[in-house]
C-alpha positions in Angstrom: 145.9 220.4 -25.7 145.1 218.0 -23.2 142.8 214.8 -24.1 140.4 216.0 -21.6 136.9 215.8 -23.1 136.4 211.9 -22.7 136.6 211.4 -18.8 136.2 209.2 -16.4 137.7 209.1 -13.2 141.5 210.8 -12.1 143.0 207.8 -12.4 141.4 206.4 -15.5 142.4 209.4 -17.3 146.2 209.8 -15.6 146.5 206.0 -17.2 145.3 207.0 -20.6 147.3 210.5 -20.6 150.5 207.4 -20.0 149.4 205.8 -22.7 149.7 208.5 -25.4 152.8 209.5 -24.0 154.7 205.8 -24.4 152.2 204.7 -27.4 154.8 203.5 -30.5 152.0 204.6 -32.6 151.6 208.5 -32.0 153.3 210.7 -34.1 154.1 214.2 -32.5 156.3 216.1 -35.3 156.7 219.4 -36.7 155.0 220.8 -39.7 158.7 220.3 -41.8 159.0 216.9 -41.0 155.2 216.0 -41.1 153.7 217.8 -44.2 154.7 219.0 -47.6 153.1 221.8 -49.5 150.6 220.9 -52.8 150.1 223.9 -54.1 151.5 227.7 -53.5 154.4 227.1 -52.1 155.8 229.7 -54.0 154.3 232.2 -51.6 153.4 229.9 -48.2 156.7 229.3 -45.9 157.7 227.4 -42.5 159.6 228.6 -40.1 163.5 227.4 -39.9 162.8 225.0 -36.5 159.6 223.8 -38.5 157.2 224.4 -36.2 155.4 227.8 -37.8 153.9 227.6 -40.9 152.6 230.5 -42.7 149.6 230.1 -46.1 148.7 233.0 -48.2 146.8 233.9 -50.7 146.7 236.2 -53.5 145.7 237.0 -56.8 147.6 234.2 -58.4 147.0 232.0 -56.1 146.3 230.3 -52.5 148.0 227.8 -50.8 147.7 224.4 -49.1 149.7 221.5 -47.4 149.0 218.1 -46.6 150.2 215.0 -44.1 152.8 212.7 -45.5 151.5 210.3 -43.6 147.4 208.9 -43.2 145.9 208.0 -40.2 142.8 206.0 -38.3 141.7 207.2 -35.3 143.0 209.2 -32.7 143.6 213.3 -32.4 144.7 216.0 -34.8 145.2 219.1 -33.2 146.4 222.4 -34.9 147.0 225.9 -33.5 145.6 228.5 -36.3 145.6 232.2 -36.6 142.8 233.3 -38.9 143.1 235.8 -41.7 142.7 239.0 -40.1 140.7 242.2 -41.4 138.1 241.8 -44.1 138.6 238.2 -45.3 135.4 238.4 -46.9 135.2 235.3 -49.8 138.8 233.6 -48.2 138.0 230.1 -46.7 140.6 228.3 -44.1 140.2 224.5 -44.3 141.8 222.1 -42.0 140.5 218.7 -42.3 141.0 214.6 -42.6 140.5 213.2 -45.2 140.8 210.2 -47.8 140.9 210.0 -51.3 138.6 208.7 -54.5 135.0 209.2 -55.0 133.8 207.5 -52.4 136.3 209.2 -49.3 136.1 209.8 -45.9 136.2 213.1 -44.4 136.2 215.1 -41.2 136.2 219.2 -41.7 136.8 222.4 -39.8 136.3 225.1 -42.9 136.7 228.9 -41.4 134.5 231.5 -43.7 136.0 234.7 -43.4 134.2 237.7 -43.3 134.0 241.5 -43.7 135.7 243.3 -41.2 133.6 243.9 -37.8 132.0 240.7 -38.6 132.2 237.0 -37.3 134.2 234.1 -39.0 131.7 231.0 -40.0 133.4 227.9 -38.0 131.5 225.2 -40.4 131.9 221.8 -39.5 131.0 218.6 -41.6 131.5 214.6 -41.9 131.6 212.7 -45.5 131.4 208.9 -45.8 131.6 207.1 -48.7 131.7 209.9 -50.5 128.7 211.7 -49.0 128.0 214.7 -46.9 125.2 217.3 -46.2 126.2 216.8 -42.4 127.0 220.6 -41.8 127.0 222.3 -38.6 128.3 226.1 -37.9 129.6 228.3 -35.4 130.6 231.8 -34.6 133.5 231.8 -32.2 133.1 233.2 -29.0 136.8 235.1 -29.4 138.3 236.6 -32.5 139.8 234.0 -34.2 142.2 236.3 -35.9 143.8 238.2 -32.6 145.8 234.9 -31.2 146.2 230.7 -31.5 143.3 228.6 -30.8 143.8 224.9 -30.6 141.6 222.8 -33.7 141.1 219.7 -32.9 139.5 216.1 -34.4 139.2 213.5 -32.2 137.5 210.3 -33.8 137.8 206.5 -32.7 135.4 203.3 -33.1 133.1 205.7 -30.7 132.2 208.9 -32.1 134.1 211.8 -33.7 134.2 215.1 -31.5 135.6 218.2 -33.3 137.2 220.3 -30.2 138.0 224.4 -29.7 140.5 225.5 -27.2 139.4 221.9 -25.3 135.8 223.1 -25.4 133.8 220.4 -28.0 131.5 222.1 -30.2 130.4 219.0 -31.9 129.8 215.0 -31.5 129.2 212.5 -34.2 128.8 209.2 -33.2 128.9 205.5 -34.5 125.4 204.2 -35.3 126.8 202.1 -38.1 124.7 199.0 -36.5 121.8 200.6 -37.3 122.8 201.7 -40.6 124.3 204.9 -40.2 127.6 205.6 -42.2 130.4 205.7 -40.0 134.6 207.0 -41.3 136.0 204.1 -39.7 137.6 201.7 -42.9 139.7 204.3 -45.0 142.6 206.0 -43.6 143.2 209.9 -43.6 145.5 212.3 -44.0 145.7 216.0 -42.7 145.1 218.9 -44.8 145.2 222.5 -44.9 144.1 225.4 -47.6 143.8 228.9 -47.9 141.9 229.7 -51.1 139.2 231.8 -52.3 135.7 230.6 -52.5 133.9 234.3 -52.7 131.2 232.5 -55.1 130.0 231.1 -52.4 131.6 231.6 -49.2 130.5 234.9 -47.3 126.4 235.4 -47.8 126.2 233.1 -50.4 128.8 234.9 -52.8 127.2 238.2 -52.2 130.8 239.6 -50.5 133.0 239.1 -52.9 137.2 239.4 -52.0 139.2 242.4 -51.9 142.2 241.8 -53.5 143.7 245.3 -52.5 143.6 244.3 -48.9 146.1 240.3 -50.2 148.1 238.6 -49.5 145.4 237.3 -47.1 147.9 235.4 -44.2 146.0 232.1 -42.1 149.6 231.6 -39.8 149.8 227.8 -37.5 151.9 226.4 -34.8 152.2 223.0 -33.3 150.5 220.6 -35.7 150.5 217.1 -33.7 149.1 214.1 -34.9 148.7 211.6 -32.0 147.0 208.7 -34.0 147.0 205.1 -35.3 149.3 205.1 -38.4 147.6 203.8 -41.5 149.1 200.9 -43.2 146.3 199.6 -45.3 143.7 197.6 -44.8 144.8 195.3 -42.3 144.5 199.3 -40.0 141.3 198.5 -39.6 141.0 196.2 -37.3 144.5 197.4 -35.7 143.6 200.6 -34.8 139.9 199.9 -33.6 140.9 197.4 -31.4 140.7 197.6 -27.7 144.6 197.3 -26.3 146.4 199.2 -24.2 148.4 200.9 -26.8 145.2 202.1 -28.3 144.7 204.4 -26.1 141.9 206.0 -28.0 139.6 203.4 -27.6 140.0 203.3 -23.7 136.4 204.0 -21.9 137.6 207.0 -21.1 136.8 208.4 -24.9 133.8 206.5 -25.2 131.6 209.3 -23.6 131.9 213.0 -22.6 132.4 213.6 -19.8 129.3 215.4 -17.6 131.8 219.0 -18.0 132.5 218.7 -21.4 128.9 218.3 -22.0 128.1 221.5 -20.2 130.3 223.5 -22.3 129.2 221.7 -25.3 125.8 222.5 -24.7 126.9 226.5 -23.9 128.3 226.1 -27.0 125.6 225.4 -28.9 122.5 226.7 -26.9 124.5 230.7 -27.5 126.9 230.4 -30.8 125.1 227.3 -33.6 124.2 229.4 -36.2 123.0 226.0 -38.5 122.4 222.4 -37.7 121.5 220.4 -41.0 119.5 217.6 -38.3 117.4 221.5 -37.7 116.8 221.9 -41.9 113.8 219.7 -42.5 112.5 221.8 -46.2 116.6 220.8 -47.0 115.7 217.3 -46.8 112.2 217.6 -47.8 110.9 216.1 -44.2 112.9 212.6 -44.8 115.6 213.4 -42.1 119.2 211.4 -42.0 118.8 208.7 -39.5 121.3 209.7 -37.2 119.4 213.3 -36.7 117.1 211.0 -34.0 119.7 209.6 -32.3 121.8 211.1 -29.4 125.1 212.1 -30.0 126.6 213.0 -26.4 
């Protein structure tokens, strides 16, 4: 995928496009060399050239990997094949994140469901250890049929979470005015298959069935074009403006007047929930950012 949605004029966006191509700090590696598998391995495999990479889930057990490596700011991008069939109460989760009590986090979670039925694409941002930022999708395409490109994008600016190129979703940086912001812990990559059928599909209602296992969630092409975390001293590194940062260029300050369009299509014909939408949730005391614009 292309670094498209931020744009400003050809040129601008030709330099930037440079940029990630020459930058010392963007790692672009294969799921062997980038990754390591937490739990389930016994039953999750990559391919031989390490590019493929294959979680299941069964009876015993799920599966999950993670990022050697943590990282602030820039673009992780992921091609996923969903669980196909009835994946009622199976959850796919592919998100940043880092660790203690207090972490940072940036999530695409995909709720399966029973067959004939739309997957949940449910989106979400902790900080400091707190959430309750949850927006969700149903995708416009079966997610299970073919690849579609997942994609964070966050720097100093805002996060955008992207499908296929098309953003679904902005969160930006109103930290001045006392909204959290994921900007002074680095992250690594993750990414589970596990059952979650108390609570995934309808509320726990659908529960999964086992005889249809080992439920398969297959990726290509992880890529991780982003600042490298090295501790603390990242966080003014990576935020700050220099060429070699090419995520902070004005060129991914701002969406572009397209990628607004489809954002809005987006929205306007497949949100499904909007926490800023929930006001008995929050009992009328809204989160700050909720009046604030995003794009």
């Amino acid at each position: 995928m292309k670094m498209a949605g931020f744009s400003h004029p050809l040129l601008v966006a030709l330099s930037v496009f440079a940029l990630v191509a020459f930058n010392p700090s963007s790692v672009d590696a294969k799921f062997a060399k980038s990754t390591y598998f937490t739990w389930g391995a016994h039953h999750a495999s990559m391919s031989s050239n390490g590019e493929d990479l294959q979680l299941a889930l069964d009876k015993t057990s799920g599966s999950a990997i993670q990022s050697k490596r943590a990282f602030l700011f820039g673009s992780i991008e992921m091609l996923i094949k969903l669980v196909p069939g009835n994946s009622a109460g199976t959850v796919t989760a592919y998100y940043v994140s880092s660790t203690g009590d207090r972490h940072d986090e940036i999530d695409f979670e995909f709720l399966g469901n029973v067959s004939g039925q739309p997957y949940i694409i449910h989106t979400n941002v902790y900080v400091q250890g707190n959430g309750s930022r949850e927006q969700q999708f149903y995708p416009w395409f079966d997610p299970t049929a073919d690849y579609h490109n997942y994609t964070i994008h966050w720097n100093p600016t805002a996060i955008v979470w992207y499908v296929d190129s098309i953003p679904i979703r902005v969160y930006r940086n109103y930290e001045s005015q006392g909204v959290p912001y994921p900007n002074k812990q680095g992250m690594k990559v993750y990414s589970s298959l596990w059952n979650a059928d108390n609570w995934a599909t309808r509320g726990g209602l659908e529960k999964i069935d086992w005889n249809s296992a080992p439920f398969i969630a297959r990726y290509r092409n992880f890529r991780a074009r982003a600042c490298k975390w090295n501790g603390p001293p990242s966080i003014t590194e990576c935020a700050v403006s220099t060429p070699g940062n090419w995520w902070t260029s004005p060129a991914y300050k701002q969406l572009s007047f397209a990628k607004q369009g489809q954002m809005k299509w987006v929205r306007d014909n497949h949100m499904i929930y909007d926490y800023c939408k929930d006001s008995k949730r929050f009992n009328g005391n809204m989160p700050p950012e909720c009046f604030k614009p995003q794009f």
